[in-house]
N, C-alpha and C positions, 0 to 999 in steps of 0.2 A: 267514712267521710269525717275529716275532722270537723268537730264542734266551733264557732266563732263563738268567741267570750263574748258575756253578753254587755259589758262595759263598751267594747269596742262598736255593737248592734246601738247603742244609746248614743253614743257618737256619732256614728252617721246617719242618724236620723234626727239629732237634735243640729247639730251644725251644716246636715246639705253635703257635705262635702265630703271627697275622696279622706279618706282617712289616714293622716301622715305617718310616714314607716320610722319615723324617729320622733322624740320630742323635739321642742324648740321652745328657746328663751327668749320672749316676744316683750314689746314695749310699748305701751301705748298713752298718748300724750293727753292731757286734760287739764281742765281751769278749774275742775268742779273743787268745792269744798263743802267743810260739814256734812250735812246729812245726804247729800248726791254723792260725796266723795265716799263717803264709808259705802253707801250703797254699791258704788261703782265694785269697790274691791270686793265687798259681799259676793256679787256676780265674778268678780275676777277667780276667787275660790274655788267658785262652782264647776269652771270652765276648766280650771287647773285639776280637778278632782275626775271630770268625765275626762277630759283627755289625756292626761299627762303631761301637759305642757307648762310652761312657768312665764307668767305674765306679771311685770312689774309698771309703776306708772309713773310716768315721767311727769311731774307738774310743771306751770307755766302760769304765769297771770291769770287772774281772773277776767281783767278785761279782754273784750275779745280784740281790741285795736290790738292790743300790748300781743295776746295770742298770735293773731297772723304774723305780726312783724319777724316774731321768733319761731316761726313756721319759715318764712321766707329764707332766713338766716341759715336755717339747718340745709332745707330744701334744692338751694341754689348751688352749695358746695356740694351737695350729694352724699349728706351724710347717712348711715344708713343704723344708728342707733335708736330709730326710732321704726316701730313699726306699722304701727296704726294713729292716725290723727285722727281727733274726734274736730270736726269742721262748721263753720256758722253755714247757713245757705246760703247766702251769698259771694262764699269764696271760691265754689267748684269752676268756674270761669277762670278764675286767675290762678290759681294751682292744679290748670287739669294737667298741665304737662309734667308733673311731677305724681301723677297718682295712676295706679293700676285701674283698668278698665274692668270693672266688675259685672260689666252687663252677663258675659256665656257665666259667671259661677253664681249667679243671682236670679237669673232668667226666671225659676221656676217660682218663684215668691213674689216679682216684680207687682203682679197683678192685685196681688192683696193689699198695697200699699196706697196710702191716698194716693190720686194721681196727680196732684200737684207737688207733691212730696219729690213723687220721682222726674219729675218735669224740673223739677229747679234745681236738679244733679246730673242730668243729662245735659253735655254739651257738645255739637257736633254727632252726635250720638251715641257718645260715651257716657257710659254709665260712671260718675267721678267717683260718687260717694254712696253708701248707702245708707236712708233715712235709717233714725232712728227715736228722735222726741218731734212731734211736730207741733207746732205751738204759730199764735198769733192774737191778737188782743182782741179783747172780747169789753163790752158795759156790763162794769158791776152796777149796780144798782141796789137803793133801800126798800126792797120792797114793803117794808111797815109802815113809812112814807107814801109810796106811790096808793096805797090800800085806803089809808088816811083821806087824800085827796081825791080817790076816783080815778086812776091813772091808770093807764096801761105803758107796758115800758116800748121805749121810741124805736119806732123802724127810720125813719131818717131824721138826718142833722136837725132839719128844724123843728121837728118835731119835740128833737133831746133839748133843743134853748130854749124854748117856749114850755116845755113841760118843767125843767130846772131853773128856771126865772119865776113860776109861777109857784112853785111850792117853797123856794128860796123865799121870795118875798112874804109869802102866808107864813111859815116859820122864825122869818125877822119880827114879824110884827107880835108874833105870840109870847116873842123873848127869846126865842134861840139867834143869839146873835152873830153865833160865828159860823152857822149855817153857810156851805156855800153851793151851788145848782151842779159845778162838775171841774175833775179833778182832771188834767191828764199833765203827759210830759211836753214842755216845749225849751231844753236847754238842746245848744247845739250839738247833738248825734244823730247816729245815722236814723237813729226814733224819732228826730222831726220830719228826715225823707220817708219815712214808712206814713206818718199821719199826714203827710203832704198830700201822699199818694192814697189814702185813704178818706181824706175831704174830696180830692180831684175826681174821681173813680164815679162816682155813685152821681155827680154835681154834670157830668157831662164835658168835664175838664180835659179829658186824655187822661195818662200814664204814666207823665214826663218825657217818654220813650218809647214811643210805641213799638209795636212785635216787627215791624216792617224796616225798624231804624230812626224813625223818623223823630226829630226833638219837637214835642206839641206842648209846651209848655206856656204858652205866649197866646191863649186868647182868653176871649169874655168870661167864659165860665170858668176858667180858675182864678182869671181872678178875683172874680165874687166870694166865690168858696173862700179863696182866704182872707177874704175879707170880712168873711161871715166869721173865722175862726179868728181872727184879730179881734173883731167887736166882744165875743165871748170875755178878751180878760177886761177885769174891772167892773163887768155886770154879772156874768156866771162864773167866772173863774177867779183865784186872786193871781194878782202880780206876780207872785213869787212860783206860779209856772213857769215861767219864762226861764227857772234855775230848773227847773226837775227834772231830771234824766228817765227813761224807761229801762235805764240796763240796772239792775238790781244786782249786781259783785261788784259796783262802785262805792267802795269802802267811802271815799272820800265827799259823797252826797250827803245833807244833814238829813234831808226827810225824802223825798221825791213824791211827796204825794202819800205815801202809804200811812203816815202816821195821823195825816188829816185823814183820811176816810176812814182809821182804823179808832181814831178819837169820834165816831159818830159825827164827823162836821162839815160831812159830802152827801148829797143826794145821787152822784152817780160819776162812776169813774173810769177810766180807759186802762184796761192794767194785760198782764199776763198770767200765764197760770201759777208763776212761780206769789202770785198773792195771797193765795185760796187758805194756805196753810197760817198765816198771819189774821186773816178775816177771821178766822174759823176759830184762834186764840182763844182762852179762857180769859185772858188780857182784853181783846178786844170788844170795844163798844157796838160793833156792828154783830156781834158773835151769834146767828140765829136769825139775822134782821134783814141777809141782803141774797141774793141771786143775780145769776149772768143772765145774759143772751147778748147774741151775734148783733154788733154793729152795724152802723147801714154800708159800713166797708171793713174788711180791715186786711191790711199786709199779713201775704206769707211768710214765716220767719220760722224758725227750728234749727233743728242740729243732727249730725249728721257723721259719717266714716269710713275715711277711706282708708288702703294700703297705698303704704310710699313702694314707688316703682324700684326704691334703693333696698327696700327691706330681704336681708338673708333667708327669711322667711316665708314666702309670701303665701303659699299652699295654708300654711298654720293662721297666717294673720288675716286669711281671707273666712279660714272656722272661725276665729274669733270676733269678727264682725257679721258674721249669721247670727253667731250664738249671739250677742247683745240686740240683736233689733230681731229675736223670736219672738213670737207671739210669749212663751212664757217670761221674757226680761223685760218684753215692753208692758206685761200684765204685770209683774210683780213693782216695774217700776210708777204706774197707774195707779195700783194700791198702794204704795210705799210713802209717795211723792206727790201725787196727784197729778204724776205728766201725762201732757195727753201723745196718746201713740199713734204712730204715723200707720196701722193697722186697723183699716176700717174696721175688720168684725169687733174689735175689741169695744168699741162704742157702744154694743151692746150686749158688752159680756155681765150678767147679774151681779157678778161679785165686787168688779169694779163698780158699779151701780151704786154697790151696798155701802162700801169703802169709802166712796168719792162721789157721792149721789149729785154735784154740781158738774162733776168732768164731761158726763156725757154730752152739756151743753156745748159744749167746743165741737162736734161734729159736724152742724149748720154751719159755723162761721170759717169750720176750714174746708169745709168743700163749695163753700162761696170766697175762700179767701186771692184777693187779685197778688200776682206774681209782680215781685219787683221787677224793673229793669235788668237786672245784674246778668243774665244769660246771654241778652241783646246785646249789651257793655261791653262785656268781656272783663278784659284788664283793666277795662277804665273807669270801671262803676265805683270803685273807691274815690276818685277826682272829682264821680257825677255826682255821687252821693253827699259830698260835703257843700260842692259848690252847693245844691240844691239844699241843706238843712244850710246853706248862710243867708241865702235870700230869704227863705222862710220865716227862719231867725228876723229878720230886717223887716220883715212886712208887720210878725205878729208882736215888735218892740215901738212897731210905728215910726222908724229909722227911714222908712219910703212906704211907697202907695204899692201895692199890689201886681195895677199893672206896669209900673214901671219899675220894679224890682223882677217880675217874670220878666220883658222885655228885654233886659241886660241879662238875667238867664239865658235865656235862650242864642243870644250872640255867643255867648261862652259856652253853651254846650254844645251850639252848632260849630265853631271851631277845634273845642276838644274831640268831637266827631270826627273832624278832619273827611279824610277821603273814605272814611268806613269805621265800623267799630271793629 
């Protein structure tokens, strides 16, 4: 019997898949930069070394607006230079007819993956993309502060303003004057419909949209909730939320938040994991001083990949998206990165632990984390999603009242709905 090279035995067992009787020169498109992007190619090496295959990376913006647009662009003429997209969760809706259905060559792993993870890439029952960072904001918090005071860190909203009003003002009066109770983003992006839907959620508010279709945006309890999140600035928050964006590869933000809490001059903050490494700086004032845990909500959000249905390749481009969302690239990128992986067991792998002894905290808040709208949407969650951070925008600038800023919401998303999503 002839002997199988053992190169070949590491192949199919690291990528899942049939093992391709030729190489292939694959392409796969990214925004990362810095220390993600060299990572990324790190892994691209690896992958080119087990298999024989040659993988090059096509960059694109860092923003992800800027990202899909030139997704659309390639996508729509059926270009077929590209062969892997790395994709936000929110887009498998609107480009699933452009992406191969992964479900039969993934089947065997689906399980192991958060199940929200794979819930917000299935559409119609098509597997679009498959996870691979899974991420969603979490409260930083000062705990040398909270320890000071007798604190316990806040399971709900009012818990977080009252407990960040309280050691805010104890702090002013000691002499720290630039003290402020809590940091998050509220400039118009799609991260004011994520914290819309993360005040709404937990307040008794609805969804925006719920699973049925339906626009519930327009009663009493949301509009409390934002109203509660309006009063926040100017007593626990400053002004100058209103500019801070939560997308962090917006070159063109001066601070968004991170340079106040990372100047020691926040009691507690709304961020994502891409913070941890900035907190954790020899630079930083908080460096030692602060820990997460799970918000009393917070949106699902991560990243994700698929094959284009155009790619020459697709047998090879479908090993290459195993190979990056394995347990060992989501582990090494856990160590590397601090990302958190969309691979339950990994939450308690010791090494990660060791490496990233905060990350494990993200496993509570994404296996409570609520699903945007954008499955139920469809195509049109890009229209819902703005419309809803402008009202938002409007309420928390004091531009209108709450509930009549929902109320005109709701006319417009119940028209954008039209006869179905």
């Amino acid at each position: 019997m002839q002997k199988v090279p053992l190169a070949i035995c590491l192949v199919a067992s690291i990528a899942g898949a049939v093992v391709p009787s030729r190489a292939a020169n694959l392409f796969i498109v990214s925004g990362a930069k810095g220390p993600e992007l060299r990572f990324l190619r790190a892994e691209l090496d690896k992958f080119e070394i087990e298999t024989g295959n040659k993988v090059s990376i096509t960059k694109v913006p860092s923003l992800p607006s800027d990202q899909l647009a030139q997704y659309r662009l390639w996508l729509e003429v059926g270009n077929s230079d590209v062969d892997v997209f790395e994709t936000k969760v929110t887009w498998a809706p609107q480009l699933v007819e452009y992406f191969l259905d992964l479900t039969a060559d993934v089947r065997d792993v689906i399980s192991a993956h958060i199940p929200a993870t794979i819930a917000s890439q299935t559409v119609d029952g098509k597997l679009v993309a498959l996870p691979y960072i899974a991420d969603t904001a979490v409260l930083y918090y000062r705990k040398d502060l909270l320890a000071k005071y007798a604190k316990e860190p806040p399971k709900t909203w009012d818990e977080l303003a009252a407990t960040a009003k309280e050691i805010e003002d104890r702090e002013r009066a000691a002499g720290n004057k630039d003290l402020w109770g809590y940091v998050f983003q509220a400039d118009l992006s799609e991260g004011l419909t994520c914290q819309a839907l993360e005040w709404l959620a937990p307040s008794g508010g609805g969804r925006i949209v719920e699973s049925t279709g339906d626009v519930s945006v327009d009663n009493p309890s949301a509009a409390a909730a934002l109203t509660r999140a309006r009063d926040w600035i100017g007593a626990i928050s400053p002004e100058v939320v209103l500019d801070y964006d939560d997308d962090q590869t917006d070159d063109d933000k001066l601070d968004d938040g991170h340079q106040l809490w990372q100047a020691g001059n926040a009691v507690f903050m709304r961020n994502g994991w891409g913070e941890l490494a900035g907190s954790a700086a020899v630079s930083s004032a908080v460096r030692g001083k602060f820990d997460v845990v799970a918000l009393p909500a917070s949106a699902f959000v991560g990243w994700n990949m698929a094959v284009s249905k155009y790619s020459k390749s697709p047998r090879q481009a479908v090993q290459l998206v195993r190979f990056l969302a394995s347990p060992e690239a989501q582990k090494a990128g856990a160590i590397a990165l601090g990302r958190p992986p969309t691979l339950l067991a990994l939450y308690d792998d010791p090494d990660i632990a060791k490496a990233q002894p905060i990350l494990p905290r993200w496993k509570s808040a994404l296996l409570n984390a609520v699903p945007l709208p954008s499955v139920t949407t469809k195509v049109k969650y890009s229209e819902l999603s703005f419309a809803t951070g402008l009202a938002v925008h409007d309420i928390l600038s004091r531009r209108g009242s709450a509930s009549g800023e929902l109320a005109k919401l709701q006319v417009k998303l119940t028209a954008l709905k039209g006869a179905g999503w």
